[in-house]
C-alpha positions as CSV (number, residue, x, y, z in Angstrom):
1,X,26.5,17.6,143.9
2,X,27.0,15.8,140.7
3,X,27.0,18.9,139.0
4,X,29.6,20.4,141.0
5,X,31.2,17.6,140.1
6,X,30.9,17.9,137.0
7,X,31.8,22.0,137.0
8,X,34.8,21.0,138.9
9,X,35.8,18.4,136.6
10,X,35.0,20.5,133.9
11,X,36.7,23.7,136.0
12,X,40.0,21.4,135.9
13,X,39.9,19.8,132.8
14,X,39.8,23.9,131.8
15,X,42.6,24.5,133.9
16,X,44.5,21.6,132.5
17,X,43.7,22.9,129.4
18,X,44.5,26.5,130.3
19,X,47.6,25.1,131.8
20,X,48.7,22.6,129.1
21,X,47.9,25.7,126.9
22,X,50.4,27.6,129.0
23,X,52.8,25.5,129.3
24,X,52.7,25.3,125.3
25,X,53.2,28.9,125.0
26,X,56.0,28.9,127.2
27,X,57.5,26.5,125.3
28,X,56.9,28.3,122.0
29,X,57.9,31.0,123.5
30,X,60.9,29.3,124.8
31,X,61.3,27.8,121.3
32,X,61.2,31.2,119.4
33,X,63.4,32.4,121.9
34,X,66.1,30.2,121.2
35,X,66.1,30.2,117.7
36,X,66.2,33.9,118.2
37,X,69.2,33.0,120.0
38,X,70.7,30.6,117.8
39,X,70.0,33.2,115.2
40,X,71.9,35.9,116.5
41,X,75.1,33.4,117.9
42,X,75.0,32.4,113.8
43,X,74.7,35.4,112.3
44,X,78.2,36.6,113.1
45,X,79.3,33.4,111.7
46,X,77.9,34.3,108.5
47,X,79.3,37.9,109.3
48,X,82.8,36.3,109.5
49,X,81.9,33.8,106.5
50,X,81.0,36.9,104.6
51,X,83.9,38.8,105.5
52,X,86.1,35.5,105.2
53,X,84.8,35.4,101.7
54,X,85.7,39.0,100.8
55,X,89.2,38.9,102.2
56,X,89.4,35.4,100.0
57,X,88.3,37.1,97.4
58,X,90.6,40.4,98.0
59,X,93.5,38.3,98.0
60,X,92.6,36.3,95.2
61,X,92.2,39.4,93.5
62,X,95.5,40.8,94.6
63,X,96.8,37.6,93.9
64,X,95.9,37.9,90.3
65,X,97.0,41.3,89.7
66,X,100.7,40.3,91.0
67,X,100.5,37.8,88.4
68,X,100.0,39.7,85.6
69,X,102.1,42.5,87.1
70,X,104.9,39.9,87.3
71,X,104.3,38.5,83.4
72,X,104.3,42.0,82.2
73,X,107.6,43.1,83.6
74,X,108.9,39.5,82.6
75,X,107.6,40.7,78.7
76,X,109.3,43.7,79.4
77,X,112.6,42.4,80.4
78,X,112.9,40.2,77.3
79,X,111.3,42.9,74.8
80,X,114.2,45.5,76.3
81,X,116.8,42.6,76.0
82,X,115.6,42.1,72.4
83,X,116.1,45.8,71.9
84,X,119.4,46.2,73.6
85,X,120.9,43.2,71.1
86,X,119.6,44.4,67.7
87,X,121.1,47.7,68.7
88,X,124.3,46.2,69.5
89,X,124.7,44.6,66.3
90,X,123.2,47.4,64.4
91,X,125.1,50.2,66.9
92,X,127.6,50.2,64.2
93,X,126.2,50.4,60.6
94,X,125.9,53.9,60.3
95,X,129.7,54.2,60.1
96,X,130.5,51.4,58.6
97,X,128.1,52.7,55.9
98,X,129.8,55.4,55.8
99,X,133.5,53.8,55.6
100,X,132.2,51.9,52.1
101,X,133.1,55.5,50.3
102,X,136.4,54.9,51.9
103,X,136.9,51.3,51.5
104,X,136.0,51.8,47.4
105,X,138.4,54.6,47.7
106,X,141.1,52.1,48.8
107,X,140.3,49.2,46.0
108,X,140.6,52.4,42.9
109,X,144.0,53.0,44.7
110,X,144.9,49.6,44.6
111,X,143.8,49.3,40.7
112,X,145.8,52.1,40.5
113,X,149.0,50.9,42.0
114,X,148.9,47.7,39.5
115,X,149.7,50.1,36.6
116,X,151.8,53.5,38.4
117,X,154.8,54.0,36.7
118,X,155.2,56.9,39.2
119,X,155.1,56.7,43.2
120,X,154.0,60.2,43.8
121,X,150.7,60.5,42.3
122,X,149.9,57.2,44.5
123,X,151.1,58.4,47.6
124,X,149.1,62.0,47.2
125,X,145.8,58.7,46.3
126,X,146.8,57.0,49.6
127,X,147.0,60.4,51.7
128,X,143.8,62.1,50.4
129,X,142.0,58.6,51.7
130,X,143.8,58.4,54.9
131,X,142.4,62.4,55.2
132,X,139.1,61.1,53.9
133,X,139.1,58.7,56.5
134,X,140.5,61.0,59.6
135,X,137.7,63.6,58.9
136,X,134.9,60.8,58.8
137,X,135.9,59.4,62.0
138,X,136.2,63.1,63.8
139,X,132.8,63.4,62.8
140,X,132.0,60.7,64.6
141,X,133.5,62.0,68.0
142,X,137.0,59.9,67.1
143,X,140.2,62.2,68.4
144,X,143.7,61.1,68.9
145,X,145.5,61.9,71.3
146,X,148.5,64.5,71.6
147,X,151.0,62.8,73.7
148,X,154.8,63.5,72.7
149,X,155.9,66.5,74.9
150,X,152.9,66.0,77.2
151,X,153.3,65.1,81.3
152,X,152.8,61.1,81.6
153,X,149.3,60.8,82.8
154,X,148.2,57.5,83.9
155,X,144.6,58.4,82.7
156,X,145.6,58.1,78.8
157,X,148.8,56.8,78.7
158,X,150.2,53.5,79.3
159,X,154.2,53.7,79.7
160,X,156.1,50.7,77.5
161,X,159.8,51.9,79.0
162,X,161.6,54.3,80.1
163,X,164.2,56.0,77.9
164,X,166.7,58.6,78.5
165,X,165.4,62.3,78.4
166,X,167.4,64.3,75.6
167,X,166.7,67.4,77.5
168,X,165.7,68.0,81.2
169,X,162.7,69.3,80.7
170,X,161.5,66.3,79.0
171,X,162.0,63.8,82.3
172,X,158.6,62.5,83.4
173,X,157.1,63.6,79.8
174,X,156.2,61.6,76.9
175,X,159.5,61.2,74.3
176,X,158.2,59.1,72.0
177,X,154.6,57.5,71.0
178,X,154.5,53.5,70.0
179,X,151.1,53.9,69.8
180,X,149.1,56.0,69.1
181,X,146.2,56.9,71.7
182,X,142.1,57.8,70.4
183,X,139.1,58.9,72.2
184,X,135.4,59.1,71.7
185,X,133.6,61.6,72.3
186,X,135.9,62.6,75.1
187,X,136.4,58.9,76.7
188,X,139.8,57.2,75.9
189,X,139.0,53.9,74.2
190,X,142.5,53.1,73.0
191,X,145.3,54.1,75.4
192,X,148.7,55.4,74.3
193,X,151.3,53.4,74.2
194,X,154.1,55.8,75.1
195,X,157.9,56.0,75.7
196,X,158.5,58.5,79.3
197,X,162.0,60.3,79.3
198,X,164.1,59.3,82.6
């Protein structure tokens, strides 16, 4: 009888044992099983850190690009605003280089004038510079305007008065010019200041 005893003591200290050693399974098992758990309800937080982090990074990137997009346009804007003045103050050297003939043409007529006993040769001096000077500046696209006999046109003419036509075909047409009109290069830059017959 001891011995049963004993066997059955030792039968359910085993079973303890067996069960103790269950019931730490179980809970390992229950253990791994959470962490496997934990692990996946994490990982898509570090799926959506990751992905936070690249569209961080994305628009940091864009961010940077806009940046220097923006300076570079801004360098572009002053560099063409540089250009646009120094070719507005040099837009007009190439003729005024090209007047200097004239203008020394002027200064030996003047010389000239100091001393003339005669008027005519100075007057041919003074018309072969203002031809010199003509033909220079209808190279350049410069051409006045014909406007006596013409119809009044709005577009090129700017009316001073009105004056009595001396013949009736001349009503509503230019009698008389004040001023003479130019253009360049086919667009009026100086309107003629005209007299239109009434």
């Amino acid at each position: 009888m001891f011995n049963r005893k004993k066997v059955s003591e030792t039968e359910e200290s085993t079973k303890m044992t067996d069960h103790n050693e269950e019931t730490r399974e179980q809970e390992d098992v229950q253990e791994e099983i959470e962490q496997v758990n934990e692990a996946r309800v994490n990982q898509p937080e570090e799926a959506e850190l990751s992905e936070t982090d690249k569209l961080k990074s994305e628009v940091s990137m864009l961010n940077d690009k806009y940046v220097r997009l923006y300076a570079e346009f801004d360098n572009y804007k002053r560099r063409t605003t540089k250009e646009r003045i120094e070719l507005l103050q040099t837009a007009g050297k190439d003729v005024i280089v090209s007047l200097l003939g004239i203008l020394d043409d002027f200064e030996r007529a003047n010389k000239a004038m100091e001393t003339a006993s005669d008027v005519k040769p100075v007057k041919e001096g003074v018309e072969l510079i203002q031809n010199k000077l003509t033909s220079l500046l209808a190279q350049k696209g410069l051409k006045a305007m014909e406007s006596i006999g013409q119809p009044f046109d709005a577009d090129i003419h700017e009316a001073i008065t009105n004056a009595p036509a001396p013949t009736p075909d001349l009503k509503g047409k230019v009698i008389d010019e004040a001023e003479k009109g130019y253009m360049l290069n086919d667009k009026v830059i100086r309107y003629a200041k005209v007299i239109v017959g009434a």
